[in-house]
C-alpha positions in Angstrom: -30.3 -80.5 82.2 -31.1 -81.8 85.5 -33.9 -84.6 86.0 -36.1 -82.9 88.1 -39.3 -85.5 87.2 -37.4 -87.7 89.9 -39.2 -84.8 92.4 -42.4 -85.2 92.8 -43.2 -82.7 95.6 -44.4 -78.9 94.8 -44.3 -75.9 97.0 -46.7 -73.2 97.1 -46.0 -70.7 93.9 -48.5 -68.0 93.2 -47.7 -66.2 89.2 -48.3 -62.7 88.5 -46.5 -62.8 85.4 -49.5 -61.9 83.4 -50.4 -58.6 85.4 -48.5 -55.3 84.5 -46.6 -53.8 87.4 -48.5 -52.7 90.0 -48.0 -48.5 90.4 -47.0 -46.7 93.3 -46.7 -43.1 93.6 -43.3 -42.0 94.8 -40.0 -43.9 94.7 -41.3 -46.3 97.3 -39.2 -48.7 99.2 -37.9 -51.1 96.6 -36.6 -47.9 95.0 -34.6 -46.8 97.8 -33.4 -50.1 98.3 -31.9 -50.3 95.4 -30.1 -47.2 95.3 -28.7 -48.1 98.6 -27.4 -51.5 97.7 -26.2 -50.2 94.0 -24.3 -47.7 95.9 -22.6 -49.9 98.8 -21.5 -52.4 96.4 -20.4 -50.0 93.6 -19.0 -47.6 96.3 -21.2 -44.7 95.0 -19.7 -45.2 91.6 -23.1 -45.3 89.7 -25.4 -43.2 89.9 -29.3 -43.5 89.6 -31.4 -40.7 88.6 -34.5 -40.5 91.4 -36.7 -40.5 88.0 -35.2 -43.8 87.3 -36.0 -45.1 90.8 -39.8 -43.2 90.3 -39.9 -45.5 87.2 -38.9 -48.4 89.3 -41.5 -48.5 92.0 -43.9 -47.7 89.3 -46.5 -44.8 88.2 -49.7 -44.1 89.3 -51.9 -46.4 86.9 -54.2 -49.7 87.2 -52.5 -53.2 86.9 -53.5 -54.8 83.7 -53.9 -58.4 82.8 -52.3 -60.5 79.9 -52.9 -63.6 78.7 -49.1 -64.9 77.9 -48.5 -66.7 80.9 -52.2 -67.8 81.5 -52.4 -72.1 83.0 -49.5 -73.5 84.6 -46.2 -73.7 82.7 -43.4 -75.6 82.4 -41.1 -72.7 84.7 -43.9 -72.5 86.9 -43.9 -76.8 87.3 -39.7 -76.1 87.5 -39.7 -73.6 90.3 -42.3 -75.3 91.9 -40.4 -78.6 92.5 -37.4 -76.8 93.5 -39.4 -75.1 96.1 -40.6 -78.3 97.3 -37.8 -80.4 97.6 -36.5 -77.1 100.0 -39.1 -77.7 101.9 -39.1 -81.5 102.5 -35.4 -80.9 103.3 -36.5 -77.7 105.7 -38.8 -79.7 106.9 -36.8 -83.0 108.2 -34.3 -80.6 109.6 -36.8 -78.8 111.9 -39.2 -81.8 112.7 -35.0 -83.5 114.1 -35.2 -80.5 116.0 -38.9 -81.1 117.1 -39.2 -77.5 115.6 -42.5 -76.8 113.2 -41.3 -75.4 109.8 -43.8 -73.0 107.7 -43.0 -73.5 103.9 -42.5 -70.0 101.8 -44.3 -69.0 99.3 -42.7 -67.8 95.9 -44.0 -65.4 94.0 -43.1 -64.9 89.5 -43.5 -61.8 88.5 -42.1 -59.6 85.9 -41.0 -56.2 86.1 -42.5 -55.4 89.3 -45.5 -56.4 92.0 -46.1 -55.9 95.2 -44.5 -57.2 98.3 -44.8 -56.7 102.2 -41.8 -55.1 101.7 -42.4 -52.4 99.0 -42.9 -52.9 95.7 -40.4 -55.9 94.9 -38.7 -54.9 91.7 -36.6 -56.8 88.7 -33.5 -54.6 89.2 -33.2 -55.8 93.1 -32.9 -59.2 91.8 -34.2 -62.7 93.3 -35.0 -61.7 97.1 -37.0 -63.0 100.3 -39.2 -60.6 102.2 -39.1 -61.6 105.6 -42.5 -59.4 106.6 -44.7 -61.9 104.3 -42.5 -64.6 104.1 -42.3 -65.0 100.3 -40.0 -65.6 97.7 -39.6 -63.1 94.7 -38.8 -63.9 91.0 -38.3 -62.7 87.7 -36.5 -64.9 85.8 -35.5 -62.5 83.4 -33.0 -61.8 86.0 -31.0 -64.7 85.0 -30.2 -63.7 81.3 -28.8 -60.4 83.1 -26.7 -63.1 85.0 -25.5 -64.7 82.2 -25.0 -62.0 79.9 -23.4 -59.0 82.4 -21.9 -61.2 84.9 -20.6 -64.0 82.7 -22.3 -66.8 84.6 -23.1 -70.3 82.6 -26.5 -69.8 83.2 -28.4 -73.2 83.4 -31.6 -74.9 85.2 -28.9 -75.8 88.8 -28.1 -72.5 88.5 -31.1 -70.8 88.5 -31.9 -73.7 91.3 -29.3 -72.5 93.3 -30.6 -69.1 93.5 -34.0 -70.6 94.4 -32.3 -72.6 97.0 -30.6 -69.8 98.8 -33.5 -67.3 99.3 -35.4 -70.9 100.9 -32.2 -70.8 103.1 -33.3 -66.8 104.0 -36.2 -67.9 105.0 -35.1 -71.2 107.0 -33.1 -67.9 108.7 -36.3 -66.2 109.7 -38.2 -69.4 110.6 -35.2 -70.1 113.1 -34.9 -66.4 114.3 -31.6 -65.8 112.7 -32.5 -62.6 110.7 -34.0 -61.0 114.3 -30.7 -61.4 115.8 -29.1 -60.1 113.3 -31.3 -56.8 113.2 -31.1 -56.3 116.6 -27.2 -56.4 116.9 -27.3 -54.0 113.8 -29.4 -51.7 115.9 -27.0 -51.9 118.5 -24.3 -51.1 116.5 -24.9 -50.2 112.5 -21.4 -50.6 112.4 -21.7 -54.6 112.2 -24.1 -54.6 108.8 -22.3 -55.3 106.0 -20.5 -58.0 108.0 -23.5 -59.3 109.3 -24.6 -59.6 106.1 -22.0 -61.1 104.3 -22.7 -63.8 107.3 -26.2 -64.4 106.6 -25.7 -64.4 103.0 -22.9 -66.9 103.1 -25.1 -69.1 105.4 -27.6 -68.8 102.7 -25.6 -70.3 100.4 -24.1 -73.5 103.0 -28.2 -74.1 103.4 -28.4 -74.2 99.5 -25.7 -76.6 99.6 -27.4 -78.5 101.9 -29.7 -79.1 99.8 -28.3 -80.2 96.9 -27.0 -82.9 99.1 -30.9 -83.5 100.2 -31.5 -84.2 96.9 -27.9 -86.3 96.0 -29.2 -90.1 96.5 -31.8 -89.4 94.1 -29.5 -89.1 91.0 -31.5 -85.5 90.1 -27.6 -83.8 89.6 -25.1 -85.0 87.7 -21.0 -83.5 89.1 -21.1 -81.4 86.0 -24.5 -80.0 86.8 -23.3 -78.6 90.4 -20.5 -76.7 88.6 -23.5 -74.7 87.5 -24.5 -73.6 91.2 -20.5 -73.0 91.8 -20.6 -70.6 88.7 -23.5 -68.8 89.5 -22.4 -68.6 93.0 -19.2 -67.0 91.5 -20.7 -64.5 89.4 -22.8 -63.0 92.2 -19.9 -62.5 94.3 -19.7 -59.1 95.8 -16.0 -58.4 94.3 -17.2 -59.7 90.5 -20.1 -57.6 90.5 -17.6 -54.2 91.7 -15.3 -55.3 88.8 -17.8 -55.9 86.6 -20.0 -52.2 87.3 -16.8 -50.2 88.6 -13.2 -51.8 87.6 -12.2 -51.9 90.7 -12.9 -54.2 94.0 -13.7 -52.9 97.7 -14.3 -55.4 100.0 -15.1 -52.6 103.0 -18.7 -52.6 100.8 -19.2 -56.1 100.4 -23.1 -57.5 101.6 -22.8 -60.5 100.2 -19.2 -61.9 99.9 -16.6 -62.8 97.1 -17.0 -65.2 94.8 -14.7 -67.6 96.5 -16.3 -67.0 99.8 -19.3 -68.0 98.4 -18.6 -71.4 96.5 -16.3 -72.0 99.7 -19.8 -71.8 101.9 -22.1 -73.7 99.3 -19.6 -76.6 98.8 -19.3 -76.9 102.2 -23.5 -77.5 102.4 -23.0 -79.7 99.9 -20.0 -82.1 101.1 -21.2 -82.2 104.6 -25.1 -82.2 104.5 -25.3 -80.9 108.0 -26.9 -78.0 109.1 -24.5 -77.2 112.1 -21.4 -77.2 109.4 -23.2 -73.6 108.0 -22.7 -71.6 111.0 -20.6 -68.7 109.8 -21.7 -66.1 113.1 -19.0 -68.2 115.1 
Protein backbone atom coordinates (compact mmCIF):
# COMPACT_ATOMS: atom_id res chain seq x y z
CA UNK A 1 0.00 0.00 0.00
CA UNK A 2 1.08 3.24 -0.88
CA UNK A 3 2.10 5.92 1.88
CA UNK A 4 -0.27 8.46 1.35
CA UNK A 5 0.29 10.19 5.17
CA UNK A 6 3.44 11.72 3.27
CA UNK A 7 0.24 13.99 1.58
CA UNK A 8 -0.95 16.26 3.65
CA UNK A 9 -3.24 18.30 1.31
CA UNK A 10 -7.25 17.46 0.87
CA UNK A 11 -9.53 18.46 -1.90
CA UNK A 12 -13.00 19.28 -1.65
CA UNK A 13 -15.07 15.72 -1.31
CA UNK A 14 -18.77 15.94 -0.48
CA UNK A 15 -20.33 11.88 0.62
CA UNK A 16 -23.69 10.81 -0.26
CA UNK A 17 -22.99 7.36 0.59
CA UNK A 18 -25.52 7.28 3.23
CA UNK A 19 -28.59 8.56 1.10
CA UNK A 20 -30.54 6.00 -1.01
CA UNK A 21 -30.53 6.90 -4.72
CA UNK A 22 -32.22 9.72 -5.60
CA UNK A 23 -35.50 8.73 -8.04
CA UNK A 24 -36.23 10.07 -11.35
CA UNK A 25 -39.10 9.24 -13.29
CA UNK A 26 -38.23 8.04 -16.76
CA UNK A 27 -34.93 6.55 -18.00
CA UNK A 28 -33.24 9.90 -17.63
CA UNK A 29 -29.95 10.80 -19.02
CA UNK A 30 -27.54 8.55 -17.18
CA UNK A 31 -29.76 5.84 -18.48
CA UNK A 32 -29.42 6.65 -22.00
CA UNK A 33 -25.93 7.14 -21.66
CA UNK A 34 -25.36 4.05 -20.75
CA UNK A 35 -27.05 2.20 -23.32
CA UNK A 36 -25.26 4.31 -25.79
CA UNK A 37 -21.82 3.61 -24.51
CA UNK A 38 -22.64 -0.31 -23.67
CA UNK A 39 -23.56 -0.45 -27.23
CA UNK A 40 -20.60 1.39 -29.13
CA UNK A 41 -18.13 -0.52 -27.20
CA UNK A 42 -19.91 -3.97 -27.28
CA UNK A 43 -20.99 -3.19 -30.96
CA UNK A 44 -24.71 -3.60 -30.01
CA UNK A 45 -23.87 -7.05 -28.75
CA UNK A 46 -25.68 -6.59 -25.31
CA UNK A 47 -28.69 -5.69 -24.90
CA UNK A 48 -30.43 -3.67 -22.05
CA UNK A 49 -33.99 -3.89 -21.42
CA UNK A 50 -35.44 0.00 -21.13
CA UNK A 51 -36.86 -1.40 -17.62
CA UNK A 52 -33.40 -2.01 -16.72
CA UNK A 53 -32.32 1.45 -17.66
CA UNK A 54 -35.87 2.77 -15.78
CA UNK A 55 -34.32 0.98 -12.81
CA UNK A 56 -31.04 2.78 -13.38
CA UNK A 57 -32.06 6.37 -13.22
CA UNK A 58 -34.17 5.38 -10.45
CA UNK A 59 -38.09 5.31 -9.42
CA UNK A 60 -40.20 7.78 -8.28
CA UNK A 61 -39.66 7.65 -4.36
CA UNK A 62 -37.89 10.02 -1.56
CA UNK A 63 -34.11 9.67 -0.88
CA UNK A 64 -33.51 8.10 2.44
CA UNK A 65 -30.75 8.49 4.92
CA UNK A 66 -28.51 5.79 6.58
CA UNK A 67 -26.22 5.88 9.07
CA UNK A 68 -23.28 3.44 7.69
CA UNK A 69 -21.10 5.89 6.33
CA UNK A 70 -22.04 8.70 8.85
CA UNK A 71 -18.25 11.01 10.08
CA UNK A 72 -15.43 11.00 7.84
CA UNK A 73 -13.80 7.66 6.99
CA UNK A 74 -10.76 6.37 6.22
CA UNK A 75 -11.82 6.13 1.95
CA UNK A 76 -13.17 9.41 2.36
CA UNK A 77 -9.47 10.78 4.10
CA UNK A 78 -7.96 8.37 0.89
CA UNK A 79 -9.83 10.03 -1.90
CA UNK A 80 -9.47 13.11 -0.37
CA UNK A 81 -5.67 13.32 -0.47
CA UNK A 82 -5.59 11.97 -3.95
CA UNK A 83 -7.83 14.76 -4.93
CA UNK A 84 -5.49 17.19 -3.43
CA UNK A 85 -2.32 16.30 -4.41
CA UNK A 86 -4.18 16.67 -8.22
CA UNK A 87 -4.80 19.82 -7.43
CA UNK A 88 -1.45 21.15 -6.04
CA UNK A 89 -0.02 19.62 -9.25
CA UNK A 90 -3.04 21.35 -11.46
CA UNK A 91 -2.42 24.04 -9.75
CA UNK A 92 1.51 24.76 -10.30
CA UNK A 93 0.90 23.85 -13.89
CA UNK A 94 -1.70 26.64 -14.45
CA UNK A 95 -0.20 29.39 -12.03
CA UNK A 96 3.50 28.46 -14.82
CA UNK A 97 0.95 29.40 -17.21
CA UNK A 98 -0.21 32.54 -15.21
CA UNK A 99 -3.60 30.62 -15.69
CA UNK A 100 -6.11 30.40 -12.47
CA UNK A 101 -7.07 26.73 -11.78
CA UNK A 102 -10.61 25.91 -10.08
CA UNK A 103 -10.13 22.60 -8.08
CA UNK A 104 -13.19 19.77 -8.66
CA UNK A 105 -15.17 18.64 -6.49
CA UNK A 106 -15.70 14.77 -6.00
CA UNK A 107 -18.60 13.43 -5.12
CA UNK A 108 -19.07 9.15 -3.21
CA UNK A 109 -22.06 7.86 -3.73
CA UNK A 110 -23.52 4.57 -4.13
CA UNK A 111 -25.78 3.26 -6.55
CA UNK A 112 -26.98 6.42 -7.80
CA UNK A 113 -27.32 10.50 -7.03
CA UNK A 114 -27.66 13.22 -8.78
CA UNK A 115 -25.42 15.12 -11.15
CA UNK A 116 -25.65 18.22 -13.54
CA UNK A 117 -25.54 15.81 -15.89
CA UNK A 118 -28.45 13.33 -15.10
CA UNK A 119 -28.63 11.16 -12.56
CA UNK A 120 -24.89 9.84 -12.34
CA UNK A 121 -25.15 6.07 -11.99
CA UNK A 122 -22.86 2.95 -10.63
CA UNK A 123 -23.09 1.07 -13.95
CA UNK A 124 -21.50 4.26 -15.97
CA UNK A 125 -18.52 3.91 -13.82
CA UNK A 126 -16.06 6.66 -12.38
CA UNK A 127 -16.94 9.92 -14.53
CA UNK A 128 -16.47 13.85 -14.61
CA UNK A 129 -19.49 16.03 -15.43
CA UNK A 130 -18.23 18.87 -16.99
CA UNK A 131 -21.73 21.06 -16.39
CA UNK A 132 -20.91 21.14 -12.47
CA UNK A 133 -17.50 20.33 -12.57
CA UNK A 134 -17.47 17.30 -10.24
CA UNK A 135 -16.01 14.13 -9.87
CA UNK A 136 -18.33 10.91 -9.41
CA UNK A 137 -17.62 7.73 -7.34
CA UNK A 138 -18.71 4.54 -6.27
CA UNK A 139 -16.14 2.54 -5.29
CA UNK A 140 -17.94 -0.51 -5.55
CA UNK A 141 -17.01 -0.02 -9.05
CA UNK A 142 -13.61 -1.24 -8.42
CA UNK A 143 -14.40 -4.87 -7.26
CA UNK A 144 -16.32 -4.98 -10.69
CA UNK A 145 -12.76 -4.02 -12.03
CA UNK A 146 -11.13 -6.55 -10.36
CA UNK A 147 -13.40 -9.30 -10.56
CA UNK A 148 -14.87 -8.95 -14.41
CA UNK A 149 -11.97 -7.29 -16.01
CA UNK A 150 -9.15 -9.10 -14.22
CA UNK A 151 -7.37 -5.93 -12.95
CA UNK A 152 -5.01 -6.25 -9.60
CA UNK A 153 -7.08 -3.96 -7.98
CA UNK A 154 -5.12 -1.98 -5.28
CA UNK A 155 -5.07 1.67 -3.53
CA UNK A 156 -2.68 3.23 -7.04
CA UNK A 157 -5.10 1.80 -8.89
CA UNK A 158 -8.07 3.06 -7.72
CA UNK A 159 -5.68 6.47 -7.56
CA UNK A 160 -5.18 6.27 -11.02
CA UNK A 161 -8.74 6.29 -11.85
CA UNK A 162 -9.09 9.28 -9.51
CA UNK A 163 -6.26 10.90 -11.26
CA UNK A 164 -7.57 10.67 -14.67
CA UNK A 165 -11.17 12.07 -14.27
CA UNK A 166 -8.83 15.27 -12.36
CA UNK A 167 -7.12 15.17 -15.89
CA UNK A 168 -11.00 15.55 -17.53
CA UNK A 169 -11.39 18.26 -15.66
CA UNK A 170 -7.86 20.04 -16.12
CA UNK A 171 -9.50 19.44 -19.90
CA UNK A 172 -12.46 21.65 -19.26
CA UNK A 173 -10.56 24.20 -17.03
CA UNK A 174 -8.21 24.61 -20.28
CA UNK A 175 -11.10 24.55 -22.85
CA UNK A 176 -10.09 21.24 -24.32
CA UNK A 177 -13.46 19.38 -23.97
CA UNK A 178 -15.22 22.73 -25.88
CA UNK A 179 -13.10 22.12 -28.80
CA UNK A 180 -13.66 18.91 -28.91
CA UNK A 181 -17.57 19.34 -28.94
CA UNK A 182 -17.57 21.77 -31.38
CA UNK A 183 -15.49 19.83 -33.95
CA UNK A 184 -17.94 16.89 -33.17
CA UNK A 185 -20.75 19.17 -34.18
CA UNK A 186 -19.08 19.96 -37.18
CA UNK A 187 -18.62 16.57 -38.10
CA UNK A 188 -20.11 13.58 -35.74
CA UNK A 189 -17.97 11.62 -37.72
CA UNK A 190 -14.78 12.62 -35.59
CA UNK A 191 -16.30 11.32 -31.98
CA UNK A 192 -15.11 8.24 -31.12
CA UNK A 193 -11.63 9.45 -32.28
CA UNK A 194 -11.89 12.48 -30.51
CA UNK A 195 -12.53 10.61 -27.78
CA UNK A 196 -10.07 8.10 -27.66
CA UNK A 197 -7.81 11.44 -27.74
CA UNK A 198 -9.16 13.06 -24.78
CA UNK A 199 -9.31 9.89 -22.96
CA UNK A 200 -5.75 9.02 -23.74
CA UNK A 201 -4.71 12.61 -22.65
CA UNK A 202 -6.50 11.79 -19.53
CA UNK A 203 -4.46 9.23 -18.80
CA UNK A 204 -0.74 11.16 -19.81
CA UNK A 205 -2.24 13.98 -17.13
CA UNK A 206 -2.64 11.01 -14.52
CA UNK A 207 0.76 10.14 -15.25
CA UNK A 208 1.77 13.38 -14.74
CA UNK A 209 0.88 13.21 -11.70
CA UNK A 210 2.29 10.35 -10.39
CA UNK A 211 5.52 12.01 -11.29
CA UNK A 212 4.20 15.20 -9.13
CA UNK A 213 4.05 13.08 -6.42
CA UNK A 214 7.60 10.86 -7.33
CA UNK A 215 10.21 12.93 -4.99
CA UNK A 216 8.11 12.28 -2.13
CA UNK A 217 8.67 8.49 -1.93
CA UNK A 218 4.55 8.02 -1.66
CA UNK A 219 4.96 5.05 -4.76
CA UNK A 220 7.11 2.37 -4.63
CA UNK A 221 8.02 0.84 -8.89
CA UNK A 222 5.83 -2.07 -7.85
CA UNK A 223 2.99 0.19 -6.85
CA UNK A 224 2.79 2.05 -10.39
CA UNK A 225 2.44 -1.44 -12.01
CA UNK A 226 -0.95 -1.12 -10.24
CA UNK A 227 -2.09 2.13 -12.36
CA UNK A 228 -0.44 0.20 -15.69
CA UNK A 229 -2.89 -2.82 -14.80
CA UNK A 230 -5.83 -0.90 -14.21
CA UNK A 231 -5.09 1.23 -17.12
CA UNK A 232 -4.94 -2.18 -19.02
CA UNK A 233 -8.12 -3.61 -17.92
CA UNK A 234 -10.10 -0.60 -18.93
CA UNK A 235 -8.89 -0.69 -22.29
CA UNK A 236 -11.53 -0.45 -24.93
CA UNK A 237 -10.45 -3.83 -26.76
CA UNK A 238 -10.32 -5.87 -23.06
CA UNK A 239 -13.55 -4.70 -22.13
CA UNK A 240 -15.11 -5.98 -26.08
CA UNK A 241 -13.32 -9.32 -25.34
CA UNK A 242 -14.25 -9.54 -22.10
CA UNK A 243 -18.52 -8.57 -22.79
CA UNK A 244 -18.46 -9.82 -26.56
CA UNK A 245 -15.37 -12.24 -27.55
CA UNK A 246 -14.44 -10.41 -29.97
CA UNK A 247 -12.52 -6.91 -30.54
CA UNK A 248 -13.61 -3.77 -32.83
CA UNK A 249 -11.54 -0.98 -32.64
CA UNK A 250 -14.09 1.07 -35.25
CA UNK A 251 -16.13 1.44 -31.59
CA UNK A 252 -13.40 2.21 -29.41
CA UNK A 253 -14.07 5.71 -26.90
CA UNK A 254 -11.47 5.12 -24.90
CA UNK A 255 -8.53 3.20 -26.44
CA UNK A 256 -6.73 -0.24 -26.04
CA UNK A 257 -5.07 -1.27 -23.27
CA UNK A 258 -1.70 -0.64 -24.72
CA UNK A 259 -2.64 2.79 -25.92
CA UNK A 260 -3.43 3.56 -22.72
CA UNK A 261 -0.41 2.48 -20.47
CA UNK A 262 1.68 3.85 -23.63
CA UNK A 263 -0.15 7.48 -22.71
CA UNK A 264 0.15 7.20 -18.82
CA UNK A 265 3.74 6.10 -18.81
CA UNK A 266 4.56 8.64 -20.93
CA UNK A 267 2.92 11.34 -18.02
CA UNK A 268 4.86 9.59 -15.76
CA UNK A 269 8.53 9.45 -17.40
CA UNK A 270 8.38 12.97 -18.68
CA UNK A 271 6.39 14.98 -16.12
CA UNK A 272 5.59 17.60 -18.70
CA UNK A 273 2.30 18.70 -19.63
CA UNK A 274 3.16 19.45 -23.37
CA UNK A 275 4.46 15.65 -23.74
CA UNK A 276 0.35 14.70 -23.38
CA UNK A 277 -0.77 16.29 -26.43
CA UNK A 278 -2.30 13.42 -28.42
CA UNK A 279 -4.75 16.03 -30.88
CA UNK A 280 -1.40 16.65 -32.86
Amino acid sequence: MADWGKIFSRGNVEDRRSISPVAMGGIGLAGILLYLVVNIITDGQVNIPLEQLQEISGSAQQPQNTTEFEGQDTYEVFVSTVLGSNNDMWASVFDNSQNSYTPPRLVLFRSATESACGVATSQVGPHYCPLDATIYLDETFFDELTQRYGAEGGDVAEAYIISHEVGHHAQNELGIIDMVDREIQQDEGTANELSVKLELQADCFAGLWAYSIRDLDVLSPGEISEAMDAASAVGDDRIQETVTGRVNPENWTHGSSEQRISWFTRGYESGNVSSCDTFN
